[in-house]
N, C-alpha and C positions, 0 to 999 in steps of 0.2 A: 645849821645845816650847810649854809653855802661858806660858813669859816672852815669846817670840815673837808670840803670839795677843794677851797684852795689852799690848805694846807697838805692833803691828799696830792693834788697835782706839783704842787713845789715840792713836795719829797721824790717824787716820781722824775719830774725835771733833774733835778739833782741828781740824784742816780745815772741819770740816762748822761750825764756831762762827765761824770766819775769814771763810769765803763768807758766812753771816747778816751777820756785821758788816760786808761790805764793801759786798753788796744796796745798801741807799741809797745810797751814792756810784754805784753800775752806774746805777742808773735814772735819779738826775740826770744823768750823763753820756751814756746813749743820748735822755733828754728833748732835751738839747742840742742834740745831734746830729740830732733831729728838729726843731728848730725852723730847723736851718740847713737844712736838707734843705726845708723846708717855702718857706723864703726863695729856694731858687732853683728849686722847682718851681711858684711863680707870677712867678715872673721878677723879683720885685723885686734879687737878685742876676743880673748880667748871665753867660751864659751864651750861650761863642764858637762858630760854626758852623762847622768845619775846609773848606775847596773841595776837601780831597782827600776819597775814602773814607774813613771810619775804621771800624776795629772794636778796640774795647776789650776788655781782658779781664783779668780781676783778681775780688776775693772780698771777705769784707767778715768774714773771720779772721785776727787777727795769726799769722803764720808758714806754713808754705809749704803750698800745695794745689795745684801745680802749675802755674804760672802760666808759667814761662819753657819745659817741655817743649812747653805747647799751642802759643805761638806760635812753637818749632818746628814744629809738626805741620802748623800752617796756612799755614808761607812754604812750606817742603816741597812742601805739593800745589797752590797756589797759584803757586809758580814754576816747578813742571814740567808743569805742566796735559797735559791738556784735564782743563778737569771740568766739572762740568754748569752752573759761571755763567755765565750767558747765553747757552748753547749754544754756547760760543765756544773756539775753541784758539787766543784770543791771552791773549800771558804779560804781567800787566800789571806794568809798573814799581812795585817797591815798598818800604817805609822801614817800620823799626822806633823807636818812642817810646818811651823810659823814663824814668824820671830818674836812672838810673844810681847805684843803691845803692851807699856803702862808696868810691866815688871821692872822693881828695881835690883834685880839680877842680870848676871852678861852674861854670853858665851852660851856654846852647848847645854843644853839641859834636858833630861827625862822626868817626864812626871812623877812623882811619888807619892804614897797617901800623906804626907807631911806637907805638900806641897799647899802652896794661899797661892791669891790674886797676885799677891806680893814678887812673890820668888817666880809665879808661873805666867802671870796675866792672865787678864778674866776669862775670853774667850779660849783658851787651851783647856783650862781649868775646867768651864764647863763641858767642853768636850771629855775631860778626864772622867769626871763623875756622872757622865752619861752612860759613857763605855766600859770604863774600869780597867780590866785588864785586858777584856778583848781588842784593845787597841792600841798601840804606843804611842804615845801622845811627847812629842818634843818640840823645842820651842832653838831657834838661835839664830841671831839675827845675819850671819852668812850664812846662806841657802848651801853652797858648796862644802862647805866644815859640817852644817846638819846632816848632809846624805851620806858622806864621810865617816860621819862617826855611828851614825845608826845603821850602815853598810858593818861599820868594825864590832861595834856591839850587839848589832839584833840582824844575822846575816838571812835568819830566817825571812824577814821581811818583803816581799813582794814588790808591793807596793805602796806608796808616798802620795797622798793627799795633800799637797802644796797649797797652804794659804794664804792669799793676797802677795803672789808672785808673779803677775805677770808683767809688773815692770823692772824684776829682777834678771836679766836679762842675762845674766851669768850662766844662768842653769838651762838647759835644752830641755822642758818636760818633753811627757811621749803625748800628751793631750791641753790643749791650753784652753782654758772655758772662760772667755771674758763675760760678767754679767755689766748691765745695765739696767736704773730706775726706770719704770714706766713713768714714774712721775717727774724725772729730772733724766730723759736721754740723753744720750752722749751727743746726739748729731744735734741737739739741740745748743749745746756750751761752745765754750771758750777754753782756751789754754789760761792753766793761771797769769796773771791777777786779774785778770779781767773776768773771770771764769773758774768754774770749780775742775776743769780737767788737768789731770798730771801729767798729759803731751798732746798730742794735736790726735782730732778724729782719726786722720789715717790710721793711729796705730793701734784699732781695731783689725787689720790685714793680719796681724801673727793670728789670730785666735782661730782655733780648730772648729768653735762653734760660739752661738752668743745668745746667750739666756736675757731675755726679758724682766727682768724680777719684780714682786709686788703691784700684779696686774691684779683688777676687778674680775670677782669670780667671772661677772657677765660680759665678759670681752667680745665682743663677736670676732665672727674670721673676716668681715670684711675689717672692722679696724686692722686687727693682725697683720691684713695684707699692706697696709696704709703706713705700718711701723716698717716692715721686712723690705716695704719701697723705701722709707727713708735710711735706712740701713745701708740698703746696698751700695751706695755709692762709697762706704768707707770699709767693707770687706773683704775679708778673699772669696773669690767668684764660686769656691765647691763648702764654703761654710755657712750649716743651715743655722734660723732664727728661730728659738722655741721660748712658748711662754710659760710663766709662774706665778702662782700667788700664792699665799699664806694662809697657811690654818692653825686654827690657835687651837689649842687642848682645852683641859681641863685647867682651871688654878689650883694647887695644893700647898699647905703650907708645910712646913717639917716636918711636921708629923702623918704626911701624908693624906690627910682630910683635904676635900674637893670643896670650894665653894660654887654653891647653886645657882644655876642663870635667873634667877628671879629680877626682872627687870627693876624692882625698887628697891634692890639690895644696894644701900649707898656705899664705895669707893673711895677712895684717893689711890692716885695712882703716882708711882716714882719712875722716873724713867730716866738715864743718862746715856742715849741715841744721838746719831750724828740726825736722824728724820724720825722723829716719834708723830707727825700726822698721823699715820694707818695707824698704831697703835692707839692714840688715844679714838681715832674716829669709833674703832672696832670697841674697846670697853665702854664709851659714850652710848652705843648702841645697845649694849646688853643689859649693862648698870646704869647706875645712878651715878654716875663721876661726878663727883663733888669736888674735886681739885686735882690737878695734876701738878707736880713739881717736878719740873724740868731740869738736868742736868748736862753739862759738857758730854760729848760720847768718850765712853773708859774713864768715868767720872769716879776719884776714889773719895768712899765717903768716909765720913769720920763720927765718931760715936755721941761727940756734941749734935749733927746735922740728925742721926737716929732719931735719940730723945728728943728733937724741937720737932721731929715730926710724928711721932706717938704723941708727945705731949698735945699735941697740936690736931691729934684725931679725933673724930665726933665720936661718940659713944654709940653711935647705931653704923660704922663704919669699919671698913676692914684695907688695908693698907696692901694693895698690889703694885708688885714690880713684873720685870723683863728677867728669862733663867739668865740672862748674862751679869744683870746688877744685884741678884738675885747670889749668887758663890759670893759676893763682896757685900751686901747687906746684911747676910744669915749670921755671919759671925759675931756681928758688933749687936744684935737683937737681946735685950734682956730675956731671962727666962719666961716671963710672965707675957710674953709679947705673943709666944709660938701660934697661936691661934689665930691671932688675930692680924699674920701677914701672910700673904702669895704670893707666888709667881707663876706667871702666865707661859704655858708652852706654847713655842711656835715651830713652825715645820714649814717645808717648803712642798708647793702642788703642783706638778706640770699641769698645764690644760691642755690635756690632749697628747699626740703625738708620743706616748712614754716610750713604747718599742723600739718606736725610731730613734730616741734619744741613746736608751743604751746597746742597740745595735753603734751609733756611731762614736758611743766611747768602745766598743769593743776593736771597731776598725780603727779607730785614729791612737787608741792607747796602748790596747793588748797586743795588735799587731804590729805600730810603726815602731812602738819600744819595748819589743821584744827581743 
């Protein structure tokens, strides 16, 4: 027990002399980052005006804070309308931006039904065969060439769902939605290396508004107010805080069959997330999680890794993933497998406040980039 304790505090020690010595390189590196930031908010770096709508949405922490469930959340209600923009029940044509993470393709691209993880990257992908055709779904890693060419191609297009651009700093969206972990704040980090942030807290001040993401259903509003206090000091003074959590669906494998919440239904679960904590807490909770195997986030797997982990499943178990690793798992699954694997839907759930949420995309996006 007490080798435990001081080996526990000599890793901690450690740590804590590694981050002192890494501090200067973090600060020269968020400096940086502020002086580029500075360069294209006086315009001497030229910064493009998309003709379509845009709303941006991305964070300004390396790994994931929920970036591809929100812009589920917003084609969702945005393509089944009525909601309250513009008092209108028309469904406006609309395109997803990314740069298509983990594809080993460049340049411009529109989804196709031909299209893998491969040519499209994962998270596009799953957006594709969510939506289908109600949505154009394109990937390219200049934001300016993407709106360019789905301007020249799909002129019908409204509106641009921008993914993980807000440190793209090229393109003026009409709406900029930075989210941030409940479990890993921004006002709580560092600028890299010292820290998981991609520039200094201030440049939270672009963002139109700033989503909380992957809060406990039972948040109260005094914490809420506790978060929105440490916030403010890295904001723009008229940009509200609102909160989100996660709800998980049903699992279904290929063939569309649901597996049952029976709490002793034993699990393995696959996950290749930049933070799978919530995820595994949530399946630990329902099931029997009998192992989790852990992967890199946009982990591509390969057909040897399948088989050792079929081979490797109990015979009273059923093998669940994430829909994102889930378009990159299904392909490489033997026939005889279909049954016996999931994945798990997630979605995102404001707590509270929905009205006011898309009231203030209708004034920050419909109106200011119109």
């Amino acid at each position: 027990m007490n080798a435990n304790k001081s080996k526990k505090s000599h890793n901690c020690n450690f740590l804590f002399v590694l981050t002192r010595l890494l501090r200067p390189f973090s600060v020269l590196y968020g400096r940086i980052l502020a002086v580029r930031n500075w360069l294209y908010d006086k315009e001497i770096y030229s910064v493009f005006a998309p003709v379509q709508r845009t709303i941006s949405v991305g964070n300004i922490t390396v790994g994931g804070t929920g970036k591809t469930p929100l812009i589920e959340f917003l084609a969702s209600k945005l393509l089944t309308g009525p909601t309250s923009l513009a008092q209108s029940d028309t469904i406006w044509p609309m395109a997803t931006l990314s740069r298509g993470y983990g594809r080993r393709t460049s340049g411009f691209r529109i989804a196709t039904p031909s299209d893998t993880a491969e040519t499209l990257g994962d998270e596009p992908l799953q957006l594709y065969q969510k939506f289908g055709q109600r949505l154009v779904v394109a990937v390219a890693e200049r934001r300016v060439l993407g709106l360019q060419e789905l301007a020249r191609l799909h002129p019908d297009v409204q509106l641009v769902l921008l993914d993980d651009a807000f440190q793209h700093r090229a393109v003026q969206p009409g709406l900029n939605i930075l989210l941030t972990d409940y479990n890993r704040p921004f006002y709580r980090d560092h600028p890299f290396p010292e820290g998981r942030l991609r520039e200094g807290r201030h440049g939270a001040r672009r963002a139109d508004l700033i989503i909380v993401t992957k809060c406990p259903d039972g948040l109260s509003g005094a914490d809420q107010q506790k978060i929105r206090a440490a916030i403010e000091p890295y904001k723009a003074p008229d940009a509200p805080v609102f909160f989100a959590g996660l709800r998980y669906g049903e699992p279904r494998n290929g063939m569309g069959q649901v597996l049952t919440t029976a709490a002793n239904r034993a699990v393995v679960l696959v996950s290749g997330l930049a933070n799978a904590d919530p995820l595994d807490a949530y399946v630990r909770q329902v099931w029997n999680l009998r192992a989790h195997h852990r992967f890199n986030d946009h982990h591509e797997y390969t057909r040897t890794e399948i088989d050792q982990l079929l081979g490797s499943l109990p015979d009273d178990a059923v093998l669940m993933t994430t829909e994102k690793d889930w378009v990159k798992l299904r392909p490489l699954l033997p026939a005889d497998a279909g049954e016996r694997a999931f994945y798990l839907p997630i979605a995102v759930q404001l707590l509270g406040e929905e009205a006011d949420f898309w009231a203030r995309i209708e004034q920050a996006a419909f109106l200011k980039n119109s």
